[in-house]
N, C-alpha and C positions, 0 to 999 in steps of 0.2 A: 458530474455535478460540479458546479463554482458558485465561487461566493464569498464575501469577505471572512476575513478567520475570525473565529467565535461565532458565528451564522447559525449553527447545528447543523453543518453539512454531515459531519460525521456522527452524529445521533442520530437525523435521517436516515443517514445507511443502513445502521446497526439495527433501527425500527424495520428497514423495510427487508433485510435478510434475514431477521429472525419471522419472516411469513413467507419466506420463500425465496426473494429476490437474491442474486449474485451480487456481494461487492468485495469490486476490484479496485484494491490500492494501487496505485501506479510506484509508491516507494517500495511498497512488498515485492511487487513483481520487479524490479529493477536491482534487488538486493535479494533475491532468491539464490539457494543452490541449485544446482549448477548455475552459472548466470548467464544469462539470454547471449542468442552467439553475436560475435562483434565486441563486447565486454571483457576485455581481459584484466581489470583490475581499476575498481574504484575504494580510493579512500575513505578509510571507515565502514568500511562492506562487513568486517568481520564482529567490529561492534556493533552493528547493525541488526547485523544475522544475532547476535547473543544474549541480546534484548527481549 
């Protein structure tokens, strides 16, 4: 999903996963532990992750 910010792109999501649907943040999974292979260290990963 895109769209300008403030849109409700992320209220959309959150309506359509609490019925079922998967959503997938692209910043969560890019700031996961372990981190995706090829990642050996991004800035602010750890406050990221602490959040």
């Amino acid at each position: 999903m895109a769209g300008m910010p403030g849109a409700g792109k992320t209220t959309l999501a959150r309506a359509l996963a609490s019925i079922g649907f998967v959503m997938i943040c692209p910043d969560e999974e890019m700031f996961r532990e372990p981190p995706h292979p090829g990642i050996r260290s991004v800035p602010g990963a750890e406050e990221a992750n602490a959040g």
